[in-house]
C-alpha positions as CSV (number, residue, x, y, z in Angstrom):
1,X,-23.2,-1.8,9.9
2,X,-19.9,-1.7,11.6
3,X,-17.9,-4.9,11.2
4,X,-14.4,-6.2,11.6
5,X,-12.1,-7.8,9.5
6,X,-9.3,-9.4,11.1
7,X,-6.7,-11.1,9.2
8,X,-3.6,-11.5,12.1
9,X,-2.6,-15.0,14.1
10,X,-4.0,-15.1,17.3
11,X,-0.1,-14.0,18.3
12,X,0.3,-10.9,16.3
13,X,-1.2,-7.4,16.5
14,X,-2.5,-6.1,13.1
15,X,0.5,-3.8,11.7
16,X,-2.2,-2.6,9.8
17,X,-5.3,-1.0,10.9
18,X,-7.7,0.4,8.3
19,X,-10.9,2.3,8.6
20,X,-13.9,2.1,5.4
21,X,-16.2,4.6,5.4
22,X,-19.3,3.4,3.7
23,X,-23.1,4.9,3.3
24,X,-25.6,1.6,2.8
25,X,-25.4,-0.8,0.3
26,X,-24.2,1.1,-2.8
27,X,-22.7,-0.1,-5.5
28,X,-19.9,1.9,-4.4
29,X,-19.9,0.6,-1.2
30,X,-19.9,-3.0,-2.0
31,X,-16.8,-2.6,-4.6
32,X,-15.1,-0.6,-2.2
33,X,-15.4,-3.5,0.8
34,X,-14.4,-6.5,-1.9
35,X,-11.5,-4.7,-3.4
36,X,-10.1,-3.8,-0.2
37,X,-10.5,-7.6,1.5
38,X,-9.1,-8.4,-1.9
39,X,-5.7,-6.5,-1.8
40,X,-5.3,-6.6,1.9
41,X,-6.0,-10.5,1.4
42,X,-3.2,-10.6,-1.6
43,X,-0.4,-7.7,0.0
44,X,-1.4,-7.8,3.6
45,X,-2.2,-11.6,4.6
46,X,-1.9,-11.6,8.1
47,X,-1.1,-8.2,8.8
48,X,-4.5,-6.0,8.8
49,X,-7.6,-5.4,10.7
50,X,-10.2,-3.4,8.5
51,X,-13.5,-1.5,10.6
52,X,-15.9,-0.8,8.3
53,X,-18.2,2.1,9.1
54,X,-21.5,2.8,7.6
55,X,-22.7,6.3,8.9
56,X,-26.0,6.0,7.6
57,X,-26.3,4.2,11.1
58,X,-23.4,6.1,13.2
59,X,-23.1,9.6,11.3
60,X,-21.3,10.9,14.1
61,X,-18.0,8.5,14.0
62,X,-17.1,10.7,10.4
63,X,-16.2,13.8,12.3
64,X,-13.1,11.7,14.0
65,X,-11.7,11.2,11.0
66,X,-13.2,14.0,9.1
67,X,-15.0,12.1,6.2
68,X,-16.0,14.7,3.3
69,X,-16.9,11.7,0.9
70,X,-17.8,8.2,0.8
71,X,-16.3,5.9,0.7
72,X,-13.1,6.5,2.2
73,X,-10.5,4.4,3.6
74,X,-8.4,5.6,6.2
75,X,-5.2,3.7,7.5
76,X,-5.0,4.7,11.4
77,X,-1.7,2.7,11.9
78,X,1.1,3.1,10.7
79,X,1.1,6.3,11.6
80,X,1.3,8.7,9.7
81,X,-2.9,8.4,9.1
82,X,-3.8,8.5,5.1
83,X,-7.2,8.9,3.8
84,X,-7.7,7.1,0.2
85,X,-11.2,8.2,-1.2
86,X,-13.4,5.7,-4.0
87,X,-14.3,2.8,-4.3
88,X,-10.6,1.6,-4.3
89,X,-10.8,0.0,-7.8
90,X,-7.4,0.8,-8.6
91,X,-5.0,-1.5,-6.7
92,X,-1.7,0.1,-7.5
93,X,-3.0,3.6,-6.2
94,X,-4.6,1.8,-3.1
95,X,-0.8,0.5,-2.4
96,X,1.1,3.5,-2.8
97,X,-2.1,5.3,-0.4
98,X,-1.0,2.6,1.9
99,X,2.9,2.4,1.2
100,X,2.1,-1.1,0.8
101,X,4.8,-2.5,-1.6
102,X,3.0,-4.8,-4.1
103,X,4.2,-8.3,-4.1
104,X,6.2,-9.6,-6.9
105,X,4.2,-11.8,-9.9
């Protein structure tokens, strides 16, 4: 399973381009992928393009970006690259991960 996200107008380039790391179906897994679409959808509307990797079916793509654990989100661009491991649960710690400043309530 590797499939693309793409939230960007057909004008625009991502600004954001984000990397899961998933093995199968888990439970884990699963959270991880909803709670990412879920803050990218709420911080990043428009601005992101998430690849999600499953290396039970391409074990090889984790050496790129060194993956010791699953799952594990890595933001390719901006540069610098960060890595945030879980299942990305906790929103505020995903933001600062992703010097994303959260949107005002």
């Amino acid at each position: 399973m590797t499939t693309q996200t793409t939230s960007a107008t057909a004008t625009t380039s991502p600004t954001y381009e984000l990397r899961l790391y998933v093995a199968g179906q888990t439970t884990k897994s699963i959270a991880a992928i909803a709670n990412l679409k879920r803050i990218c959808e709420t911080h990043l509307a428009g601005q992101y393009r998430i690849d999600v990797i499953d290396l039970r079916l391409t074990p090889q793509l984790a050496a790129g970006d060194q993956i010791l654990a699953i799952p594990t989100l890595v933001r390719r661009l901006p540069e610098p690259i960060k890595k945030i491991i879980g299942d990305l649960s906790n929103e505020s710690r995903v933001l600062v991960g992703l010097d994303v400043h959260p949107l005002s309530s």
